[in-house]
Backbone and ligand atoms as CSV (ligand in chain L), in Angstrom:
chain,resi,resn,atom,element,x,y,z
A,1,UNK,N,N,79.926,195.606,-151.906
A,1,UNK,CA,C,79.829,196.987,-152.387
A,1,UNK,C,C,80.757,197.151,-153.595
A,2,UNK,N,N,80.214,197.780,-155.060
A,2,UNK,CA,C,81.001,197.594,-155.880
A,2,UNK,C,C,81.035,198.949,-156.165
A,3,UNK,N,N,80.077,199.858,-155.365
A,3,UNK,CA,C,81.029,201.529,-156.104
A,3,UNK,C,C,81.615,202.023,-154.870
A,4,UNK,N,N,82.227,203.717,-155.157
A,4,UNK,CA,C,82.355,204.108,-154.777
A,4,UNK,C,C,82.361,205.419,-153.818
A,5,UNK,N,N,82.070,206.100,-152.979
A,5,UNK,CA,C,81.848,207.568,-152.623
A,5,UNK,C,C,82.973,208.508,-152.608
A,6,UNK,N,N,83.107,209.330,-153.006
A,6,UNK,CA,C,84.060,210.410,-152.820
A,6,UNK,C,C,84.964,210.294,-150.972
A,7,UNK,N,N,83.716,210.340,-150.263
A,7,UNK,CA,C,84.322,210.672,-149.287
A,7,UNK,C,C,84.775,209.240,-148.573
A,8,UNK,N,N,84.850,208.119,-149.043
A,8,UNK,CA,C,85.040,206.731,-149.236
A,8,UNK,C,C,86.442,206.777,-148.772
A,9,UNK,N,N,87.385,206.093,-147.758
A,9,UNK,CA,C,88.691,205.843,-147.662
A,9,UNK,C,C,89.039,204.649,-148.606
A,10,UNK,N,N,89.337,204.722,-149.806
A,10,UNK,CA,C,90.371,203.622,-150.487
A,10,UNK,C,C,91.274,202.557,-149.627
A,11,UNK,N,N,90.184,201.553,-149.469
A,11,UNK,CA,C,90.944,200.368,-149.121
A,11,UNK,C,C,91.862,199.499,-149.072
A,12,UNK,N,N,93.009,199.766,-148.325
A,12,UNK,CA,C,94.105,198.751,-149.243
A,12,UNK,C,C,94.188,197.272,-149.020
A,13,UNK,N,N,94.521,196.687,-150.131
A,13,UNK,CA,C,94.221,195.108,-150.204
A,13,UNK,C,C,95.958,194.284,-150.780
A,14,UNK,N,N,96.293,193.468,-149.528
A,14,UNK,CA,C,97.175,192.709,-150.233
A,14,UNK,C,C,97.348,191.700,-150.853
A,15,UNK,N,N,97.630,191.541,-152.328
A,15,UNK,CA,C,97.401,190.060,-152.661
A,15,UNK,C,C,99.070,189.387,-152.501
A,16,UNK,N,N,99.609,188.208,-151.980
A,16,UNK,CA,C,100.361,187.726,-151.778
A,16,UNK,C,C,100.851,186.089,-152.688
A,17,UNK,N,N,101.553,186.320,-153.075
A,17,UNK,CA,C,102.180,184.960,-154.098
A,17,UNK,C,C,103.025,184.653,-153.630
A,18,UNK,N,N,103.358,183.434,-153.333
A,18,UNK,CA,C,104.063,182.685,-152.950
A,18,UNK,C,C,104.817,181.722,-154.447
A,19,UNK,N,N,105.857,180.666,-154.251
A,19,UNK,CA,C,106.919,180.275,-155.066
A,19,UNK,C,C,106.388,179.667,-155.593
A,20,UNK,N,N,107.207,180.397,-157.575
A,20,UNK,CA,C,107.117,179.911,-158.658
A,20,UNK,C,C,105.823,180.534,-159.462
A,21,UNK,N,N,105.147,181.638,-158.538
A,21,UNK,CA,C,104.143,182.146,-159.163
A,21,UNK,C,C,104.538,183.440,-160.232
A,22,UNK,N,N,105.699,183.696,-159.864
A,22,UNK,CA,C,106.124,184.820,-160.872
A,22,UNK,C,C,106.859,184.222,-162.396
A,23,UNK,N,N,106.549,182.654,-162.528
A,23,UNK,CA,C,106.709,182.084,-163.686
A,23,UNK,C,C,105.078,181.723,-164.541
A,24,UNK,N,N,104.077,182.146,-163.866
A,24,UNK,CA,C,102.710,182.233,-164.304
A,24,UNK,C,C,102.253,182.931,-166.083
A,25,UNK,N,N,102.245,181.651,-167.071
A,25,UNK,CA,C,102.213,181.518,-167.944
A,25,UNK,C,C,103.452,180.817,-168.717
A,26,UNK,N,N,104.467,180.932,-168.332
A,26,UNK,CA,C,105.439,179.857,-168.602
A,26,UNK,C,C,105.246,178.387,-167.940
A,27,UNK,N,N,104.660,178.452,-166.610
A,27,UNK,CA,C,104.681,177.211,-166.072
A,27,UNK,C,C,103.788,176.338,-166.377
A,28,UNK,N,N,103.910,175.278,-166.794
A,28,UNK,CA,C,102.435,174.362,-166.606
A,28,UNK,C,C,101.483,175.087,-167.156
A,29,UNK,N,N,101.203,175.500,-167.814
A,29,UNK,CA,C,100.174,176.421,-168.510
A,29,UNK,C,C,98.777,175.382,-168.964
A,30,UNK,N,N,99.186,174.161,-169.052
A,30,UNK,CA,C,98.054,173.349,-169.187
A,30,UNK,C,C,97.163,173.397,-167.659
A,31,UNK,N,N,98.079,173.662,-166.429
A,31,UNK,CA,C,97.560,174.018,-165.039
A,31,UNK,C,C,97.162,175.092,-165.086
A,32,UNK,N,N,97.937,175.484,-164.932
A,32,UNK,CA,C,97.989,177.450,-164.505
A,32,UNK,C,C,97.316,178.381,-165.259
A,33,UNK,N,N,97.711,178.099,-167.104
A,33,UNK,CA,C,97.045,178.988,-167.769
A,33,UNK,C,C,97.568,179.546,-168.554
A,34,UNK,N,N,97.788,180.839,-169.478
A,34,UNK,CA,C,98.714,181.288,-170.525
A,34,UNK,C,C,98.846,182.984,-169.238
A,35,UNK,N,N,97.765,183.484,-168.789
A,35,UNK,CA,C,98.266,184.808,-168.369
A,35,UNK,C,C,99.679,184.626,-167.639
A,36,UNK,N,N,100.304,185.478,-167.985
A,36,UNK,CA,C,101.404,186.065,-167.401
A,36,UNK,C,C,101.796,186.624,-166.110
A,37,UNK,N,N,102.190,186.333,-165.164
A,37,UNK,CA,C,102.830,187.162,-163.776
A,37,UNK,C,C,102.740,188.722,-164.374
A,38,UNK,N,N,103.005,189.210,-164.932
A,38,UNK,CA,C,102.504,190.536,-165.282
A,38,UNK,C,C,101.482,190.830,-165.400
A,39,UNK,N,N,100.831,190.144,-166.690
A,39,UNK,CA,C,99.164,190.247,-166.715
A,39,UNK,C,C,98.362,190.088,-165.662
A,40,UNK,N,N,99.330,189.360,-164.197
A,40,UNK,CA,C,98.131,189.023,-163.538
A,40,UNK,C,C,97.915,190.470,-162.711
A,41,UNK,N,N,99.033,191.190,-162.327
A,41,UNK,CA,C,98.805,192.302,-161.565
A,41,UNK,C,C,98.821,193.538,-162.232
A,42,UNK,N,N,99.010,193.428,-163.863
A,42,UNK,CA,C,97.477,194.496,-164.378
A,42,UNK,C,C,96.327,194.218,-164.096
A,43,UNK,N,N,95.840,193.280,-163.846
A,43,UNK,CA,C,94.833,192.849,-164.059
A,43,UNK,C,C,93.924,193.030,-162.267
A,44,UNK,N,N,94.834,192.367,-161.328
A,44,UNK,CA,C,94.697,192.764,-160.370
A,44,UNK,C,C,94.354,194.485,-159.654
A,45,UNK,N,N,95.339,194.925,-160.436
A,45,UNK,CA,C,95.257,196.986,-160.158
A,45,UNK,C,C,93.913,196.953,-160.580
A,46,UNK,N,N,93.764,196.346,-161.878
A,46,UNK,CA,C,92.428,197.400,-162.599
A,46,UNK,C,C,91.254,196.716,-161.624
A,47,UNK,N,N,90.674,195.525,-161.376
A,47,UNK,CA,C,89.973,194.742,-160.764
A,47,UNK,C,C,90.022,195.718,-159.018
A,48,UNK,N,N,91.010,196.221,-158.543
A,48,UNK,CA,C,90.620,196.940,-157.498
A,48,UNK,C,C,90.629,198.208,-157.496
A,49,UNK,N,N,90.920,198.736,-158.611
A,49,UNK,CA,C,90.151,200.073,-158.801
A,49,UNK,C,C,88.659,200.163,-159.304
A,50,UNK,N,N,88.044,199.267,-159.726
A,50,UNK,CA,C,86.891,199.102,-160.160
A,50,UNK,C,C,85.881,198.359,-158.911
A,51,UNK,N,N,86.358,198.108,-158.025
A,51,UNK,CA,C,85.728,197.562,-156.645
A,51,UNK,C,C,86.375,198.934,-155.669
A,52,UNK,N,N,87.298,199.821,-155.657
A,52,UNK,CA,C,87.069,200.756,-154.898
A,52,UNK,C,C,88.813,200.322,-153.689
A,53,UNK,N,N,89.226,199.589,-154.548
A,53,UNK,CA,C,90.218,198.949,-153.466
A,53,UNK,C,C,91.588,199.474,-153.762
A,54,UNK,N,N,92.964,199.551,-153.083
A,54,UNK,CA,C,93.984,200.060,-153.155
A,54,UNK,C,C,94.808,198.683,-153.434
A,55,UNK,N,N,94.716,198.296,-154.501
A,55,UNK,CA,C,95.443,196.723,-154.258
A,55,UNK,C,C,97.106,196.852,-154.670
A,56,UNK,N,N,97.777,196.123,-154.241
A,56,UNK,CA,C,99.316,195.490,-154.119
A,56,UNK,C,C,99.241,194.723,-154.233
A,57,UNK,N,N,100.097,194.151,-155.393
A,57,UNK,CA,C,100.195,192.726,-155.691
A,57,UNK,C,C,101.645,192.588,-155.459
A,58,UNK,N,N,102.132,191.551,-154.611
A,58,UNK,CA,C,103.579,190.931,-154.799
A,58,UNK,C,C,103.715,189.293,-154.830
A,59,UNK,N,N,105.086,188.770,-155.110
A,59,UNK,CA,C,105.326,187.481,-155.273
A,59,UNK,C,C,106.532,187.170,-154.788
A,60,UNK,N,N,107.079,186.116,-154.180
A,60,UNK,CA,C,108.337,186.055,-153.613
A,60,UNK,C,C,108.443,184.707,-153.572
A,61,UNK,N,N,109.708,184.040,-153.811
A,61,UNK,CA,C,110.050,182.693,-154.047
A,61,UNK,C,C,110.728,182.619,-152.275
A,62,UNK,N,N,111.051,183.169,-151.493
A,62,UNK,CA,C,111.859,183.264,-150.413
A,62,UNK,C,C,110.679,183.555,-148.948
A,63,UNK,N,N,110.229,182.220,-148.606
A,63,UNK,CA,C,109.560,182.152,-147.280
A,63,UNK,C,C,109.320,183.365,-146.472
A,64,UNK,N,N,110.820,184.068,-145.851
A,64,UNK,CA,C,110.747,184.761,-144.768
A,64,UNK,C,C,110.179,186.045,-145.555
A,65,UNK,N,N,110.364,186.561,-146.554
A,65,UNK,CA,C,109.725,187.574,-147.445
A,65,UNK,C,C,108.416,187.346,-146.953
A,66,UNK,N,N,107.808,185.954,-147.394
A,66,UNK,CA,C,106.521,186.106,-147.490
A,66,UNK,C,C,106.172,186.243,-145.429
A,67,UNK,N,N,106.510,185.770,-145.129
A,67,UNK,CA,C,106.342,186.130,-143.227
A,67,UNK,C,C,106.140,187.413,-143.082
A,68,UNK,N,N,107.206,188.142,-143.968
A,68,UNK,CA,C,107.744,189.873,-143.240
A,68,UNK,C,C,106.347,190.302,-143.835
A,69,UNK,N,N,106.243,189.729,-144.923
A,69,UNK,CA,C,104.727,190.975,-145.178
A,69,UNK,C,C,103.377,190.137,-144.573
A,70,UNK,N,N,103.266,189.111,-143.957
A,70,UNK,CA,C,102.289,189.001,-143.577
A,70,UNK,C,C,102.045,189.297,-141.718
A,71,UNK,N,N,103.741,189.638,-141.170
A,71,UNK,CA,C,103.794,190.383,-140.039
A,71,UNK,C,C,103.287,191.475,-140.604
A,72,UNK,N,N,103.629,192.001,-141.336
A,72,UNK,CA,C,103.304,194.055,-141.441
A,72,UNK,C,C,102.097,194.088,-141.692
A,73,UNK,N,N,101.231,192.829,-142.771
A,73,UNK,CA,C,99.982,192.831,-142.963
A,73,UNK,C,C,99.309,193.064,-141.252
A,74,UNK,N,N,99.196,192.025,-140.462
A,74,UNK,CA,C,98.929,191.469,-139.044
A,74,UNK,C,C,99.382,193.253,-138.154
A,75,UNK,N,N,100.047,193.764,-138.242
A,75,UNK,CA,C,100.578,195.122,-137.836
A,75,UNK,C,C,99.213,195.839,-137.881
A,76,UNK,N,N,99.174,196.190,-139.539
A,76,UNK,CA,C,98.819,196.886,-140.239
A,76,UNK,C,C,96.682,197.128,-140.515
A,77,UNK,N,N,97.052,195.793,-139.934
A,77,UNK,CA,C,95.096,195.013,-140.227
A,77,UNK,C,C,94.805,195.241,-141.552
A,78,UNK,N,N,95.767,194.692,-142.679
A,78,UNK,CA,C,95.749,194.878,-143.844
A,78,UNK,C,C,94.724,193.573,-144.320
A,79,UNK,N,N,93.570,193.134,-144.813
A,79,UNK,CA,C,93.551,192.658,-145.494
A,79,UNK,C,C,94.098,191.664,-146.634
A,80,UNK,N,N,94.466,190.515,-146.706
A,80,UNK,CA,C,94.846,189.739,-147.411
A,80,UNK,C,C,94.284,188.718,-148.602
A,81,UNK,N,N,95.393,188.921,-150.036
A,81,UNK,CA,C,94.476,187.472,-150.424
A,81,UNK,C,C,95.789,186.660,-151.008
A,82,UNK,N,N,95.797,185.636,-150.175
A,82,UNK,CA,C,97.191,184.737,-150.503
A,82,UNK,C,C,96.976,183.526,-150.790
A,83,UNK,N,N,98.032,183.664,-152.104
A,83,UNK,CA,C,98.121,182.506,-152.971
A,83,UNK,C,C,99.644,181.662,-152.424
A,84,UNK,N,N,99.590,180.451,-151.211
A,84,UNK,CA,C,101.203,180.804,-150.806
A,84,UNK,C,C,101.639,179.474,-151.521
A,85,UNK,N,N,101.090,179.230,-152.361
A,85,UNK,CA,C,101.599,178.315,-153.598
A,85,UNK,C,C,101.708,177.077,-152.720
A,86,UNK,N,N,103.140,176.116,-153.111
A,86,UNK,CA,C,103.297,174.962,-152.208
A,86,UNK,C,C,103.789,174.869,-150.518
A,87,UNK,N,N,103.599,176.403,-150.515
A,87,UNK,CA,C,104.046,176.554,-148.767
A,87,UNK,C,C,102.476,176.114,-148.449
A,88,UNK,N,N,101.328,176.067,-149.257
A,88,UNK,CA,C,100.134,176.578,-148.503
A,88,UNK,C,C,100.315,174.613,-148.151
A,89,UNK,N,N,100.604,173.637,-148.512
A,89,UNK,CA,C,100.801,172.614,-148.236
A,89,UNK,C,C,101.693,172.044,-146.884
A,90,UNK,N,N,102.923,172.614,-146.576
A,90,UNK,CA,C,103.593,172.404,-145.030
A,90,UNK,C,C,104.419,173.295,-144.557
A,91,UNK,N,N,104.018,174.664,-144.863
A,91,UNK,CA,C,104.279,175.540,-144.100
A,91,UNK,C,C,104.173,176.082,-142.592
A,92,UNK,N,N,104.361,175.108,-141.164
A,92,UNK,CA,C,103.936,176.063,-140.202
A,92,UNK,C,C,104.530,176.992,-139.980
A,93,UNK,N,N,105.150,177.862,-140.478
A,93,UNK,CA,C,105.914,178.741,-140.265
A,93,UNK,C,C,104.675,180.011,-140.875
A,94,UNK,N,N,103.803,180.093,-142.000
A,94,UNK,CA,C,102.812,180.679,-142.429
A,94,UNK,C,C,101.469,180.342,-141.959
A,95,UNK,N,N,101.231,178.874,-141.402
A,95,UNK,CA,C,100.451,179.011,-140.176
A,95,UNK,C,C,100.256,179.807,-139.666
A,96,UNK,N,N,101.432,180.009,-138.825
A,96,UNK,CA,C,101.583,180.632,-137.655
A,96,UNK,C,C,101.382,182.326,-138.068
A,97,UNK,N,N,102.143,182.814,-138.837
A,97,UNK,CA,C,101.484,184.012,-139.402
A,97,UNK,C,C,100.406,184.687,-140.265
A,98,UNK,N,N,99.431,183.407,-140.334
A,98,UNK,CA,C,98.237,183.901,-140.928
A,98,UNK,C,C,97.430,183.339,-139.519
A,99,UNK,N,N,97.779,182.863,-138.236
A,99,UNK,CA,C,97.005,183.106,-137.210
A,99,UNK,C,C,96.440,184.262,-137.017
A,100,UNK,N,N,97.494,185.457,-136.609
A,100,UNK,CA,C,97.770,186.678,-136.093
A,100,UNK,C,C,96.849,187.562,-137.060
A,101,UNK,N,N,96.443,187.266,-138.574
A,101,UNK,CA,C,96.045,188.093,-139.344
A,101,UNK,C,C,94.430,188.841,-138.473
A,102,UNK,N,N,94.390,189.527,-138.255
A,102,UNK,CA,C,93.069,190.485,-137.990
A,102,UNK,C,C,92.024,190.437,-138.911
A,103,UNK,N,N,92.458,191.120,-139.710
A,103,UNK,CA,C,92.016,191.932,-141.126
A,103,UNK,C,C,91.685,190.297,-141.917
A,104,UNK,N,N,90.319,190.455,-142.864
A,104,UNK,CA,C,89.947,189.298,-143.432
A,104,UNK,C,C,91.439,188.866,-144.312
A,105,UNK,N,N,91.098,187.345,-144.324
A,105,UNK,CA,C,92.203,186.541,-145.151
A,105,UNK,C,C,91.768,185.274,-146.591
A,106,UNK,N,N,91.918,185.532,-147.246
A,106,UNK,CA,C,91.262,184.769,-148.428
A,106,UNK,C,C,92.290,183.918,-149.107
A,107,UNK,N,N,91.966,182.467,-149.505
A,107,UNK,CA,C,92.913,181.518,-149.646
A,107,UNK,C,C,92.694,181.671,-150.806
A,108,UNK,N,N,93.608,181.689,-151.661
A,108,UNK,CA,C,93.355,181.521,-153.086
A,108,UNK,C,C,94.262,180.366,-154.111
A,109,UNK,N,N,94.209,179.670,-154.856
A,109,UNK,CA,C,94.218,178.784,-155.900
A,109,UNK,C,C,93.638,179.143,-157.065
A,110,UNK,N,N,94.873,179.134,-158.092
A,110,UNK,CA,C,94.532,178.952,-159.278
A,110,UNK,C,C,93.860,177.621,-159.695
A,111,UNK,N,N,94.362,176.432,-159.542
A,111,UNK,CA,C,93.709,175.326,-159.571
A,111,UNK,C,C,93.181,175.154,-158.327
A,112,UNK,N,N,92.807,173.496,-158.550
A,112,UNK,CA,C,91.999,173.203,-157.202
A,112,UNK,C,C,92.676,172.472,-156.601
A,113,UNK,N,N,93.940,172.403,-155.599
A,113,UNK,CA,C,94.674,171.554,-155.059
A,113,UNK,C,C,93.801,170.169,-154.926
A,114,UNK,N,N,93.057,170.228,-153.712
A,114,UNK,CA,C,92.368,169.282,-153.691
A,114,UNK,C,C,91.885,167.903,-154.906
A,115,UNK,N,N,91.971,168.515,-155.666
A,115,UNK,CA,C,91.071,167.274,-157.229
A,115,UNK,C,C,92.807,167.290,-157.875
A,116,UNK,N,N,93.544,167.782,-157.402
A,116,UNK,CA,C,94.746,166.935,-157.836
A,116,UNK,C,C,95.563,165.739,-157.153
A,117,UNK,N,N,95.821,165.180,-158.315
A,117,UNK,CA,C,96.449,163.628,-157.763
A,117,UNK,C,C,97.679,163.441,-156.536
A,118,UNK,N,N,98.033,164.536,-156.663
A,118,UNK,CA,C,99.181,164.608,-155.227
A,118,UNK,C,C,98.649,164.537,-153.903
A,119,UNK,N,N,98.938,163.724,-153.195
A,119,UNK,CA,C,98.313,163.395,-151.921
A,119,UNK,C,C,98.680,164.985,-151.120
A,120,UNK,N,N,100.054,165.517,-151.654
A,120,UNK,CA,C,100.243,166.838,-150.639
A,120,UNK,C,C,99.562,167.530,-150.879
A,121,UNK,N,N,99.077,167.795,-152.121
A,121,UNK,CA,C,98.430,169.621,-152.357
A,121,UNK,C,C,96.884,169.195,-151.619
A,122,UNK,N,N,96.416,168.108,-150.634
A,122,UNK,CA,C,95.131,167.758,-150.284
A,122,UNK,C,C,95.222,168.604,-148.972
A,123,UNK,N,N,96.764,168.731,-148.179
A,123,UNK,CA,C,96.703,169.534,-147.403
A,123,UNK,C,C,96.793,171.285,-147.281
A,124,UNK,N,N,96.096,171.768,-146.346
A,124,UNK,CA,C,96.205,173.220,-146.853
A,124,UNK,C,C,96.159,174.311,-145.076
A,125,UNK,N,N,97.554,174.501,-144.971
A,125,UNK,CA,C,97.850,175.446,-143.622
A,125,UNK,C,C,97.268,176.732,-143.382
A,126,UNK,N,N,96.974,177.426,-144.714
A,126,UNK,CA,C,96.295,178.345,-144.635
A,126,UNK,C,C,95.007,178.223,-144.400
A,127,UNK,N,N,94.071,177.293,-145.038
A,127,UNK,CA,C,92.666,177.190,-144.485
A,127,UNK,C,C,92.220,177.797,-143.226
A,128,UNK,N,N,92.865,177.011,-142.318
A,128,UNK,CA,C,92.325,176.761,-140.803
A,128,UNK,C,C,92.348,178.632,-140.996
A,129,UNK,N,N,92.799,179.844,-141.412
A,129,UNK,CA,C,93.255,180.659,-140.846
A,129,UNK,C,C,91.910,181.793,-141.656
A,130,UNK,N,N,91.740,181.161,-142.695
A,130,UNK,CA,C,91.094,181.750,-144.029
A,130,UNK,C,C,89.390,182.334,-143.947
A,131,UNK,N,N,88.923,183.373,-144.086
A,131,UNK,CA,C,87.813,183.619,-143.756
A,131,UNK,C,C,86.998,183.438,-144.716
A,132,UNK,N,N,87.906,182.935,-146.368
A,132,UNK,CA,C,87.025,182.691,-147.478
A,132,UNK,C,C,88.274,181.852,-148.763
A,133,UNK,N,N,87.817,180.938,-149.558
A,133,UNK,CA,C,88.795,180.210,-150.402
A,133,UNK,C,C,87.624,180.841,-151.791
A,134,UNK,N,N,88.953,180.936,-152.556
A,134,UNK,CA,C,88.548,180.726,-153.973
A,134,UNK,C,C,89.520,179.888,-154.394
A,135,UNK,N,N,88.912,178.297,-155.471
A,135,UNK,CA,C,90.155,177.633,-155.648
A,135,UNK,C,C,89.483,177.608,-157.299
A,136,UNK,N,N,90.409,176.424,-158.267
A,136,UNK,CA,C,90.230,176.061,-159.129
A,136,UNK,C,C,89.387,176.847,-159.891
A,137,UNK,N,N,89.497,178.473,-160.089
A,137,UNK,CA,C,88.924,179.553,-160.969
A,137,UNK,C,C,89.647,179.834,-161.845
A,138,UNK,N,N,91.190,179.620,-161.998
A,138,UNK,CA,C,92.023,180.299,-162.930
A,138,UNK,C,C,92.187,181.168,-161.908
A,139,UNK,N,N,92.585,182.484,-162.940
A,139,UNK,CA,C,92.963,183.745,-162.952
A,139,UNK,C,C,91.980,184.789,-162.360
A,140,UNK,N,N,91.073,184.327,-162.833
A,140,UNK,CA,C,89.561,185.022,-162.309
A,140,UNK,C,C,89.192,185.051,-161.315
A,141,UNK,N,N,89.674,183.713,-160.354
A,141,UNK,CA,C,89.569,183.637,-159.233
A,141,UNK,C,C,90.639,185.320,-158.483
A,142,UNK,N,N,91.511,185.326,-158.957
A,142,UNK,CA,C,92.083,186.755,-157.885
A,142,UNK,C,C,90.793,187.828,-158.275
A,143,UNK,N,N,90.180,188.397,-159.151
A,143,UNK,CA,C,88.948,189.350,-159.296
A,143,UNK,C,C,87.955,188.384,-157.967
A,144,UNK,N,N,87.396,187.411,-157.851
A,144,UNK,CA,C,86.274,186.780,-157.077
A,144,UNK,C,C,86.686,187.015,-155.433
A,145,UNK,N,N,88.072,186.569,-155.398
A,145,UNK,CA,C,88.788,187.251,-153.978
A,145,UNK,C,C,88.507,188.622,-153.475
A,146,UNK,N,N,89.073,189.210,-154.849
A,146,UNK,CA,C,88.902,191.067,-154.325
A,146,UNK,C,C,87.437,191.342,-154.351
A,147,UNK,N,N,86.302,190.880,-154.956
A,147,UNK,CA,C,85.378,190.794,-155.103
A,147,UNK,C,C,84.655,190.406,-153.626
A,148,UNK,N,N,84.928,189.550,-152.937
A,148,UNK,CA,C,85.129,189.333,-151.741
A,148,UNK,C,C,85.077,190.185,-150.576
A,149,UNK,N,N,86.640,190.762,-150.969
A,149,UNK,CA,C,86.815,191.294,-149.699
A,149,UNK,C,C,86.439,192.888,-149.756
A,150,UNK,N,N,86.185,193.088,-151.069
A,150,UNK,CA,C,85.042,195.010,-151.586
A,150,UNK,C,C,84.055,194.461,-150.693
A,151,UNK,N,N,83.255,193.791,-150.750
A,151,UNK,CA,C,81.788,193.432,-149.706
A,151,UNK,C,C,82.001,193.400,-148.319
A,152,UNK,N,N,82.940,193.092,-147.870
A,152,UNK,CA,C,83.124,192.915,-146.632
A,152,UNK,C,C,83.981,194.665,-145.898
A,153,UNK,N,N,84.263,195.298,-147.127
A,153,UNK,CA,C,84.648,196.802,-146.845
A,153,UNK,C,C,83.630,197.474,-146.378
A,154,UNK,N,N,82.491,197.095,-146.940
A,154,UNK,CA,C,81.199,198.054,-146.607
A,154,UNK,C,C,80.720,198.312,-145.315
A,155,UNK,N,N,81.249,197.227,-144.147
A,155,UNK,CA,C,80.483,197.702,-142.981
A,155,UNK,C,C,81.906,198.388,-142.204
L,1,DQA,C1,C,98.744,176.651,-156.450
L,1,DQA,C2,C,98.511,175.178,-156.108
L,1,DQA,C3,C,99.677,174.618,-155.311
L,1,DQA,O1,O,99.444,173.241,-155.033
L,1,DQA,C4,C,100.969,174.715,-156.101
L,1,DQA,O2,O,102.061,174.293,-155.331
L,1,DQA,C5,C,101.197,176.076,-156.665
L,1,DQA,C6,C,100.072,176.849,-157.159
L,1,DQA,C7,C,97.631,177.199,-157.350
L,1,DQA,O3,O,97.557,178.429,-157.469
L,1,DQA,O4,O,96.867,176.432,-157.946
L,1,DQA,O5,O,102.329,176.501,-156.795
L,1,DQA,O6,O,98.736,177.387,-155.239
């Protein structure tokens, strides 16, 4: 569903970043890309106001951060779309809290872990938990996520 009704409850959607993503356009940019950690959550707001969604974007280099909001998510039956960077590789500690998630959960990658040469980024903790992956899209991939989870608002 990509419009909206008046009498429509505004959906809220969390997108979640995990470490080193708030260096996005400084880092590896031959990986990652030139947009900016800023640009990405303009970009994010406008992308879920135009699907009808209440989106939050945050990023946190510090594990238990990322836990506390995916307890309140799991609370909350918030919807998720998490990018948990190299935790998504041996994190059970985010395992374990994207078990509990209710509310749909969407794995996201800027690149494609997988088709990279590191034997670690082949593994991925969040999967098992994930009701949908977008990988190796860029940036575009966070719009294809929220894109995602607007369709799955409708019923
Ligand atoms: C990443 C891929 C991970 O392997 C890596 O550790 C990241 C970013 C991505 O968005 O492509 O930090 O999650």
């Amino acid at each position: 569903m990509t419009t909206t009704d008046a009498n429509d409850p505004v959906r809220k959607v969390l997108v979640l970043n995990g470490p080193n993503l708030g260096r996005l356009g400084k880092r590896q940019p031959e990986i990652y890309g030139h947009t900016t950690y800023a640009d990405l959550v303009g970009l994010c707001e406008q992308w879920g106001r135009d699907l009808g969604l209440d989106v939050e974007v945050r990023q946190t280099n510090h594990e238990g951060v990322l836990l506390d909001w995916l307890n309140q998510a799991a609370d909350d039956a918030t919807p998720v779309v998490l990018n948990a960077a190299a935790w998504t590789h041996y994190s059970l500690a985010v395992y374990d809290a994207c078990a509990q998630l209710t509310a749909p959960l969407v794995e996201l990658h800027i690149s494609n872990p997988r088709e990279r040469p590191e034997e670690f980024r082949h593994t991925s903790y969040v999967t098992p938990h994930a009701q949908h992956e977008v990988v190796g899209q860029g940036v575009d991939g966070y719009r294809q996520a929220l894109e995602h989870l607007a369709g799955t608002a409708s019923d």
